[in-house]
N, C-alpha and C positions, 0 to 999 in steps of 0.2 A: 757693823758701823759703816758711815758710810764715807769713802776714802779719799775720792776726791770731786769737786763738785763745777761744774759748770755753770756761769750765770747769764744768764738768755737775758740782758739786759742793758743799761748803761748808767751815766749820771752816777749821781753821788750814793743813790739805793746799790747799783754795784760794788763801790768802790766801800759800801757798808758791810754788804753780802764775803767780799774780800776779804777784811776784815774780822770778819768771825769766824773765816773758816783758820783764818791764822792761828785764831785763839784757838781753835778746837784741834787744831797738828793735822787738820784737812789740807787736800790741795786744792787749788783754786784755776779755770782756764778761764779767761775773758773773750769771749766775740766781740768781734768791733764791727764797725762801717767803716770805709776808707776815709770819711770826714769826722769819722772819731780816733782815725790811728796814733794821735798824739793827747787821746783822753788818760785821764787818772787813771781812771781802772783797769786799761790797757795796761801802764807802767805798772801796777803793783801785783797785778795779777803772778803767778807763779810761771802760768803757758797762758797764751793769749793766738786768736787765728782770726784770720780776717774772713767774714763771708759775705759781703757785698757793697757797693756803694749807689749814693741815691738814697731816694727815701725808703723810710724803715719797711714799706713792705719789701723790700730786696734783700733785706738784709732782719733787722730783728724782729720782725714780722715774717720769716722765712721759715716754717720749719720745717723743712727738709735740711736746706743748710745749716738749722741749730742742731737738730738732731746726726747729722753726720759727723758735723763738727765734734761733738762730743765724742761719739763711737772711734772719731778717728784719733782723738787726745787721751783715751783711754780714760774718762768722768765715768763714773756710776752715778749719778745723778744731773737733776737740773735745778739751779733755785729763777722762778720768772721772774721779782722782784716784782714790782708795780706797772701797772698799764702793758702794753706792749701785749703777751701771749699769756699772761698770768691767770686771765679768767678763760680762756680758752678751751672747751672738754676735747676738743678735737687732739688738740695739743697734747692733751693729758695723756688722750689713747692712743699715742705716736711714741709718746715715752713709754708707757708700760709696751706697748706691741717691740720695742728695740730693746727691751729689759733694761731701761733707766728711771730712775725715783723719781717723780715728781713731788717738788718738796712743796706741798699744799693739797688742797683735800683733792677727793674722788673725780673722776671726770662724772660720776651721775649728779653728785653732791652740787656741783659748777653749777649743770643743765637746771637742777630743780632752784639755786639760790643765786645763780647768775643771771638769771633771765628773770626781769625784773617784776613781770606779769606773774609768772608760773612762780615766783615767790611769795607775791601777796597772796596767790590761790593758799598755798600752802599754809603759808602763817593765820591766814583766816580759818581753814580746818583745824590748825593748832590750837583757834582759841586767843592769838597774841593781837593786842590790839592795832587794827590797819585802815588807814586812811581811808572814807568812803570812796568809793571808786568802780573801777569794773573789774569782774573776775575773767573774765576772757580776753586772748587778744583782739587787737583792735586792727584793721588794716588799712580800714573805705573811711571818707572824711565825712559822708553823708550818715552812716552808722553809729561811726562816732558822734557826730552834733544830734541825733536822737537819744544815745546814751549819755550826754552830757546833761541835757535837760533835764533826765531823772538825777542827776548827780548834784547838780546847781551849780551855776555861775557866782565865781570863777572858778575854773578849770585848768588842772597843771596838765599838759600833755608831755606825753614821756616816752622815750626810748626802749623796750623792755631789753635792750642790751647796752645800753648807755652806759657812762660814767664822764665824768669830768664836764660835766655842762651842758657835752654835746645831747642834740634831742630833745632840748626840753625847751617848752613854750608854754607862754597863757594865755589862755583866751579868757577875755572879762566879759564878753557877750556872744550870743550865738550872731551875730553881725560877722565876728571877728573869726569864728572857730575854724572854718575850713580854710583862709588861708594859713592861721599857725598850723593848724595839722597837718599841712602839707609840706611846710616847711620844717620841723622835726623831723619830719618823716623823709623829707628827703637830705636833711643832715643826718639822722639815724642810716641810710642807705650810705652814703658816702663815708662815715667815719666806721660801721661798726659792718655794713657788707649786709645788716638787716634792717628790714621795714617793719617791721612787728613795732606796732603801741599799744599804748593801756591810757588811761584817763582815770586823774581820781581830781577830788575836791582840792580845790589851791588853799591851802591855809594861810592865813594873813599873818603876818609879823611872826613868823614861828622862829621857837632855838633849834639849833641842827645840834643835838647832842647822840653821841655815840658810846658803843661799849664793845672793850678790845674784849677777846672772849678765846682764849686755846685749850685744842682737845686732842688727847690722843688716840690710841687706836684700842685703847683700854677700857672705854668707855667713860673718863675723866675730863669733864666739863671744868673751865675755870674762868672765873670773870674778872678781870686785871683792869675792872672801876674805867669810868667815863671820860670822854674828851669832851667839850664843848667846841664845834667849829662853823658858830653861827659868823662870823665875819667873812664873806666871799665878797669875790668878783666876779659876775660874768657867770655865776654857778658855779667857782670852782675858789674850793678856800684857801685862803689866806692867812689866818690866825687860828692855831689851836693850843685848847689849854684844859688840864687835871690837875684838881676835877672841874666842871662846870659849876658856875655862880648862880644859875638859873633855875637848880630846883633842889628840893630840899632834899632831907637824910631817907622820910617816907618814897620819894618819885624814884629817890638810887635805887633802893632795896629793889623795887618792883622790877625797875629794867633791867636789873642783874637778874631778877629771878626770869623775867622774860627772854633774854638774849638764852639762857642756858636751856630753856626751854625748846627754842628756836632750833641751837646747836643739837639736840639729843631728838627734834624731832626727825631731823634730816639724815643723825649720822652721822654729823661732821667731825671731819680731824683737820689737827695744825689750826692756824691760825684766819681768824675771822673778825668780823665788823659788824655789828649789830647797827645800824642807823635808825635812827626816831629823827620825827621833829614834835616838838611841844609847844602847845597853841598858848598866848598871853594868859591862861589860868590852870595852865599846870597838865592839861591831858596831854597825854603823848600816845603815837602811833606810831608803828613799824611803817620804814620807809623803803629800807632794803640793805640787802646784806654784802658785804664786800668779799669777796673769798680772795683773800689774798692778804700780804702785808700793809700796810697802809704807810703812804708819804709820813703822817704824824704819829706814829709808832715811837717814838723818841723820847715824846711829854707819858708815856706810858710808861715805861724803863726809866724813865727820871722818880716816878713817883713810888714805884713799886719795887726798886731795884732786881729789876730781871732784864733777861737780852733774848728779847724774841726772835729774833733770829739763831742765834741757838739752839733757843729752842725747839724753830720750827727743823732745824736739822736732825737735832733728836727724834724727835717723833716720828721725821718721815723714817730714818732708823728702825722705829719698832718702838721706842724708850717707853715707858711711861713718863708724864708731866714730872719736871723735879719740883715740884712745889703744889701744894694742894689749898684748897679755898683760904683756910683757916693761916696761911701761910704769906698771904698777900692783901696785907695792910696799906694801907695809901696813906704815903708820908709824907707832907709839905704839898707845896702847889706848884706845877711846872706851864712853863708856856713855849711856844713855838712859833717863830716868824718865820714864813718863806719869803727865801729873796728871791725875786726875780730879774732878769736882763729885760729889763719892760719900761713903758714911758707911762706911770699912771693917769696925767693927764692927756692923752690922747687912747681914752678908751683901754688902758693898760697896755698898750702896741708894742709887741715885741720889738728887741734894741740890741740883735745879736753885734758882734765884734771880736777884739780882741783885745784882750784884758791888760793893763801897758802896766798898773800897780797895784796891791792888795795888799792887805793887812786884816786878820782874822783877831776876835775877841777870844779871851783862854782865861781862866782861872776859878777858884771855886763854884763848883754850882753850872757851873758854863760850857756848854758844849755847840761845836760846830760843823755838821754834817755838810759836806761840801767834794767838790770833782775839779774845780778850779784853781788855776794856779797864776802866778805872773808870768803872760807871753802866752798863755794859754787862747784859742778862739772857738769864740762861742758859736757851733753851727747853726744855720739858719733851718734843719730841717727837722729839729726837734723841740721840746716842750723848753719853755722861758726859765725854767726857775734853776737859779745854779747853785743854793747853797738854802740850809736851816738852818737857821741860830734858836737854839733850846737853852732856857735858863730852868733851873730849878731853886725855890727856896724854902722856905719854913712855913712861910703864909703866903697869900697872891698877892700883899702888898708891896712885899718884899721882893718877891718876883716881878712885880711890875719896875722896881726901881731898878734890877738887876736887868734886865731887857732894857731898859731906856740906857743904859752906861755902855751894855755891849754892843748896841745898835752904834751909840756915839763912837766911840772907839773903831766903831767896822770902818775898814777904808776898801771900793773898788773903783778903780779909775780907768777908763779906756772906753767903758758903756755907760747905755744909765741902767740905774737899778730903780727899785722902788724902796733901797733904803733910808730914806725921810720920810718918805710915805709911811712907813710902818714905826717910825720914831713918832711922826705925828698922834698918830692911832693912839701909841701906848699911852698919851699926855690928853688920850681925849676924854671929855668930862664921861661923856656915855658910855665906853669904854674902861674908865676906872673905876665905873661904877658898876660893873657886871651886867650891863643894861644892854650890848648889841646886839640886836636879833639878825637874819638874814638880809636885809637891806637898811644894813649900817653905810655898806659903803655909797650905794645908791642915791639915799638918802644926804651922806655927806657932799657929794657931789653938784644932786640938785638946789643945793643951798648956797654952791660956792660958786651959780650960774647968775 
């Protein structure tokens, strides 16, 4: 078992990761940056060491400094939490080469399901259904607007290391194509250190629905039911919620039988993310796979009653899954808001500071994933969002009421947040009606010009 765990990470996914290892009589070390030495995670951690300041490639994007840190704190393991080195195989084989766990799947697993191109190849030999698009990587703009032409207009161009927004562009005409491809391509260089794309068909108005999926090293697949997280900004969501309104009990079945599919094709362990999107009459496509924990992992454990996290320490362990298909029932409906230190109307612009008062929503059904406190400052060097509020209840309407009272209830004063923004949402006719596909908010936007 494994004794004490290291977390390569920060934010409130730390200060979550911390937390379980409490529950589990693990020990727990936190890395920090010198502009997070007065973070959550820092204080609640068990041993905590600083390994750099500046931006996160100094520091947790460092992994020399992660990995020494550990060896030097005496961790037998690492958990990456989200973003940052999580999907990383380089990473992977820096821990097993120092004899440290990586708690998430294989560094091959990563290469063949992290790399966004090299996973549609795969899923398309699987058999699972995948966006028309191209099977090879992409690199030249002139290559691409030939392959796009077989593909049709519109065209998403994509990152094949991407995640969180960055990298991706449309091109609505071949007028248009080579400078978005240039432009992904060179926010693909700058954020992820790769220029590799892929190009597939832009699907119009589609739901971003997903399927939490963990497997052990036992060869046990288990699909822990759907999130819907078609509500984004800027590509990066905003609102999730299980199960999804958007397709029926027939479109479930299939994408649980698909994701398990996906999972058992590659070999994967620990925890994973099946992503589709589903076009206005119900077909859905593999979009891509997340190999790691997900930010909305929350509204899943709400519905299923399990702790993925946990879990995923178990496994990396050796355990086998403590629960099997027939064991993981979906109870009631949960939802998920992220807040953010952001100004919605001015393009969502980040609004770091220092947080002068607060007040968190608590009581049945209600939970509040968060890293922030009063007196706390929110550094300018990292990602906006400083807290989740998850409601769970019997049905989504129910949930809907329970999220609009917590949302009211939330007080943060010192920044701005987008919590009206997201009070708004929950009161909106299209939104109570299970109706928001990916350019909801967009949409909201250009109306309120």
């Amino acid at each position: 078992m494994i004794k004490k765990v290291l977390i390569a990470n920060r934010g409130e996914i730390a200060v979550r990761i911390i937390r379980a290892c409490k529950n589990m009589g693990i020990g727990s070390v936190a890395v920090y940056s010198k502009e997070d030495a007065k973070s959550l995670h820092v204080q609640l951690a068990d041993q905590r060491i600083c390994i750099g300041a500046g931006p996160a490639k100094n520091n947790y994007l460092n992994m020399d400094a992660i990995i020494t840190a550990a060896i030097n704190m005496g961790a037998d393991a690492i958990h990456p939490g989200f973003g940052f080195l999580s999907e990383n195989s380089t990473f992977v084989r820096k821990c097993q080469k120092n004899g440290l766990i990586f708690i998430g799947p294989e560094a091959d697993v990563i290469d063949k399901m992290g790399n966004k191109s090299q996973a549609r190849t795969t899923m398309m030999n699987a058999g699972v259904p995948v966006v028309p698009g191209t099977k090879e990587p992409v690199y030249d703009a002139a290559i691409g607007k030939e392959l796009a032409k077989d593909i049709g207009y519109p065209v998403m161009i994509k990152a094949s290391s991407g995640g969180g927004g960055k990298g991706m562009r449309v091109a609505e005409n071949e007028d248009e194509f080579e400078f978005q491809f240039n432009m992904a391509q060179m926010e693909s260089a700058n954020a992820f250190g790769d220029d590799t794309m892929y190009i597939e068909r832009f699907v119009q108005n589609p739901r971003h629905v997903e399927i939490q999926i963990m497997a052990d090293q036992h060869g046990n697949v288990v699909a822990l039911g759907d999130r819907d997280c078609s509500v984004q900004r800027n590509h990066q969501k905003l609102i999730e919620e299980s199960p999804s309104p958007a397709i029926t009990e027939e479109i479930r079945a299939k994408m649980n039988e698909y994701a398990i599919l996906a999972a058992k094709t590659v070999g994967y362990t620990n925890a994973g993310t099946i992503e589709y999107i589903v076009d206005p009459k119900g077909n859905f496509f593999f979009m891509e796979m997340n190999t790691r924990i997900q930010v909305e992992h929350g509204v899943t454990e709400m519905v299923t009653g399990t702790d993925l996290i946990i879990e995923q320490i178990r496994v990396a362990s050796g355990e086998e899954l403590s629960f099997k298909q027939e064991d993981v029932p979906i109870k009631g409906h949960a939802i998920e808001c992220r807040i953010n230190a952001e100004i919605p109307e001015r393009n969502f612009m980040p609004s770091p500071g220092t947080i002068t008062h607060m007040h968190l929503p608590a009581g049945n059904g209600v939970r509040v994933d968060t890293m922030i406190y009063s007196g706390y400052s929110i550094p300018t060097e990292y990602d906006s969002m400083i807290a989740k509020v998850i409601v769970h209840a019997p049905d989504r309407a129910a949930a809907l009421r329970k999220m609009r009272a917590a949302l009211d209830e939330m007080v943060i004063l010192g920044v701005n947040t987008n919590l009206n923004f997201q009070y708004q949402i929950m009161g909106h006719p299209i939104f109570e009606a299970g109706e928001a596909d990916t350019g909801f908010i967009e949409n909201l936007f250009k109306k309120s010009k």
